[in-house]
N, C-alpha and C positions, 0 to 999 in steps of 0.2 A: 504494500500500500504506500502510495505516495501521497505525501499531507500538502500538497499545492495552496491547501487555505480555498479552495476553489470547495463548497458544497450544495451540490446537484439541489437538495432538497429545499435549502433557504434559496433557491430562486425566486426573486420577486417582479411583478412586470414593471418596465418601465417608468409607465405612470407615474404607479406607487410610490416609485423611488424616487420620480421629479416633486410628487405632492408632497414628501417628506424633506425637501430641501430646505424651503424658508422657516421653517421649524430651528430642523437642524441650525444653520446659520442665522438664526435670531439669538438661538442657544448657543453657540458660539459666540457674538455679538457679547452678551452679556456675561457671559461668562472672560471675558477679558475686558470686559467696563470695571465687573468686580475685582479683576486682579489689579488692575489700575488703580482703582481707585483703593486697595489694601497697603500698595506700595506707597501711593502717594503719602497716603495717612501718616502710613511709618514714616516718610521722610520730613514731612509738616512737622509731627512732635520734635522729630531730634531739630529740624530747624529752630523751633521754639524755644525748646528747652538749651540749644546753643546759642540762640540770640540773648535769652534769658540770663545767661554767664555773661557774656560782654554786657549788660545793663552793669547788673551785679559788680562785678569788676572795673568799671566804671565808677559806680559812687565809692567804693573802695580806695582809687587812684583818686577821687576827688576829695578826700578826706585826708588821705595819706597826703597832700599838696599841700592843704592846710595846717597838715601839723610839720610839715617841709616848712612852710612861711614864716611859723613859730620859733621853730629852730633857729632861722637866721634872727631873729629877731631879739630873741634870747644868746643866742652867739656874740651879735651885735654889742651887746647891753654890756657885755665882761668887759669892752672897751671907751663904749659912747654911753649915756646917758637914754634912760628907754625911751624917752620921745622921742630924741634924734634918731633912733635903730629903728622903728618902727617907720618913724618920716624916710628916713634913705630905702627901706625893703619896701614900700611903698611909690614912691615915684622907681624904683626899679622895676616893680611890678609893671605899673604905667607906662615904662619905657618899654617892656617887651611886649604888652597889649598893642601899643602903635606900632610898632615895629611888625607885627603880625597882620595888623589892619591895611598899616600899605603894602605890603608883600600881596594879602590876600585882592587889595582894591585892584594891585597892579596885573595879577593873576587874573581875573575878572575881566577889566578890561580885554587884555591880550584875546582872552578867550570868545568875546564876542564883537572883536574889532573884524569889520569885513576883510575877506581878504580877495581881491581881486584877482589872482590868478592861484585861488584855492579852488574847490571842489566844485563850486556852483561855475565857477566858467570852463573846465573841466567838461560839466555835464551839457553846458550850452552846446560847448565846442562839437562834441559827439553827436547831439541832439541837429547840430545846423551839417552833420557832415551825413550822417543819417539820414539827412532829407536831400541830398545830395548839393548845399549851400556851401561854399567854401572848400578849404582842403583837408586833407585827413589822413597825419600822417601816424607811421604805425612807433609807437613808445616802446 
């Protein structure tokens, strides 16, 4: 006997087999909406629960800062007078605040200063060589 997987007796007609299709592949269909949608799940918590540690460790390093400020101030104090230690880590403070504000302004700008032979004239370029407008050469 050969087991071909081939049996004479579960022959079914055609039909049958077409009428059982959209079943089948509906059941298929969901049956991988559900796996999708299990994986997804899995991967949402751990996202959460890893965005959840960077909060967490955030207010942490923001406390920790604070008792960083303290230090100098208290460092300070062994040699200055605590008003003056506190007035000098204080405009130091302020001096690194600006100092970040114009970096970030100047970041800023840069970033939405048009740039004329950036992407949009790029995409012109192609777009008028496309329509067969001008020339077009190969980069």
């Amino acid at each position: 006997m050969t087991s071909s997987g081939f049996n004479p007796k579960s022959k079914r007609p055609l039909l049958a087999l077409i009428g059982e299709l959209p079943g089948q592949i509906s059941g298929l269909v969901k049956a991988e909406l559900d796996a999708f949608k299990a994986e997804f799940a899995a991967k949402a918590k751990n996202f959460g629960v890893g965005a959840a540690m960077f909060v967490v460790a955030g207010v942490f390093a923001f406390f920790a800062t604070g008792v960083l400020v303290a230090l100098a101030v208290i460092a300070l104090d062994l040699v200055l007078p605590l008003w003056l230690a506190t007035l000098i880590v204080a405009v130091a403070l302020l001096l690194i605040a600006v100092i970040l504000v114009l970096i970030g302004v100047n970041r800023v700008k840069a970033a939405t200063k048009p740039d004329p032979e950036g992407i949009h004239a790029s995409i012109r370029h192609d777009v008028d060589a496309f329509k067969g407008v001008g020339e077009y050469d190969h980069k």
